[in-house]
MIKOL-359015 format. One record per residue (C-alpha): x, y, z; residue in three letters. Coordinates in steps of 0.5 Angstrom, whole numbers, plus 500, padded with zeros to 3 digits. Example, Ala and Ser with C-alpha at 12.3 -4.5 7.8 and 13.67 -1.06 7.14 Angstrom:
% residues 2
c1 = 525&c2 = 491&c3 = 516&residu = ala;
c1 = 527&c2 = 498&c3 = 514&residu = ser;
% end
This chain:
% residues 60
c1 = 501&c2 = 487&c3 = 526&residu = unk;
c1 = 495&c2 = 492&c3 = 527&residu = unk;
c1 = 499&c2 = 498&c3 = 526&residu = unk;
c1 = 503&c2 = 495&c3 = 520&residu = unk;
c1 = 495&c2 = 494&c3 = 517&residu = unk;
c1 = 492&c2 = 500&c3 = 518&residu = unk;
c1 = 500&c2 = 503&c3 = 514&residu = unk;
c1 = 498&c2 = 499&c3 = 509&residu = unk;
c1 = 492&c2 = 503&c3 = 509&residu = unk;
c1 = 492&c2 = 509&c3 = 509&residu = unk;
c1 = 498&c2 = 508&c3 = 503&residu = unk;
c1 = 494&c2 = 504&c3 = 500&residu = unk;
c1 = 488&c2 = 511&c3 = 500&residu = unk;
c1 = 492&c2 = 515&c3 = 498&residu = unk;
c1 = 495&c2 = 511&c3 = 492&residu = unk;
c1 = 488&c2 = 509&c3 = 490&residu = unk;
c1 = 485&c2 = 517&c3 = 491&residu = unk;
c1 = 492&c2 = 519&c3 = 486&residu = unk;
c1 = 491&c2 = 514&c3 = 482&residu = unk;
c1 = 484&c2 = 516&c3 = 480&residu = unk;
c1 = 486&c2 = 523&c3 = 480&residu = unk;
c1 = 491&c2 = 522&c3 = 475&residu = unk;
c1 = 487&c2 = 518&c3 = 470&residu = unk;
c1 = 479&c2 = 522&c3 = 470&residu = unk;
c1 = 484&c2 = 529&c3 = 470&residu = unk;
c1 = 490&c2 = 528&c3 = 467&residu = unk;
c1 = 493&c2 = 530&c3 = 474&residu = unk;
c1 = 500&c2 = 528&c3 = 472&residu = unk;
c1 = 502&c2 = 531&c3 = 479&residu = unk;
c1 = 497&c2 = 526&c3 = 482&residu = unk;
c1 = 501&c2 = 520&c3 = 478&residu = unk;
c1 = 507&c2 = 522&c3 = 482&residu = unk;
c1 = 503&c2 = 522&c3 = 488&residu = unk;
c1 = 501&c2 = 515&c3 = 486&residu = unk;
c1 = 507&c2 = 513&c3 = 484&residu = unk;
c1 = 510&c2 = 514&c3 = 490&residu = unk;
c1 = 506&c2 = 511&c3 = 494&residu = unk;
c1 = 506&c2 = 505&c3 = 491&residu = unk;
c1 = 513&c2 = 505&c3 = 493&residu = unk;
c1 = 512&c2 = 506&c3 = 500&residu = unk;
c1 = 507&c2 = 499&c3 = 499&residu = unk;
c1 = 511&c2 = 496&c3 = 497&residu = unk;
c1 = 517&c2 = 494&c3 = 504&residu = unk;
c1 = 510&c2 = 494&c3 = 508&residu = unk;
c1 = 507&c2 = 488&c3 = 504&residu = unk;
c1 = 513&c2 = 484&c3 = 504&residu = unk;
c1 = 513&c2 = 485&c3 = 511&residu = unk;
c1 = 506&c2 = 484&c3 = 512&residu = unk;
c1 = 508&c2 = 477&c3 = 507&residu = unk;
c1 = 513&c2 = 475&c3 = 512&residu = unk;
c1 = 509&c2 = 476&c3 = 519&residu = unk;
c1 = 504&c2 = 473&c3 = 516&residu = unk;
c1 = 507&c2 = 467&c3 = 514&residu = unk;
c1 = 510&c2 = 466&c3 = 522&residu = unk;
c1 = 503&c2 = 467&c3 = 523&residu = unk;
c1 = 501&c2 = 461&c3 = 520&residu = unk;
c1 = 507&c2 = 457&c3 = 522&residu = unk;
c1 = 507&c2 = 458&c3 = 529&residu = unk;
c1 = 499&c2 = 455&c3 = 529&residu = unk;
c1 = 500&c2 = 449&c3 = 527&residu = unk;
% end
């Protein structure tokens, strides 16, 4: 779960830093950086959902 976190990250960055990018410059580009990377987020979180809900499960 460590792993899939430090992903989701670094993903999640690099989205952030595009997206930034694309609205201060207009760096269309940078927008398709960050729309790409939110593609990538996307299987990452659902899989991050999934471990975490087993997680909370296996407590109780």
């Amino acid at each position: 779960m460590k792993e899939l976190m430090e992903q989701i990250s670094a993903i999640g960055d690099t989205f952030i830093r595009n997206a930034e990018t694309q609205l201060d410059k207009g760096n269309k580009a940078a927008g398709l950086r960050a729309r790409r990377a939110s593609l990538e987020l996307e299987p990452l979180l659902k899989r991050f959902r999934k471990l975490s809900l087993e997680a909370s499960n296996n407590k109780d």
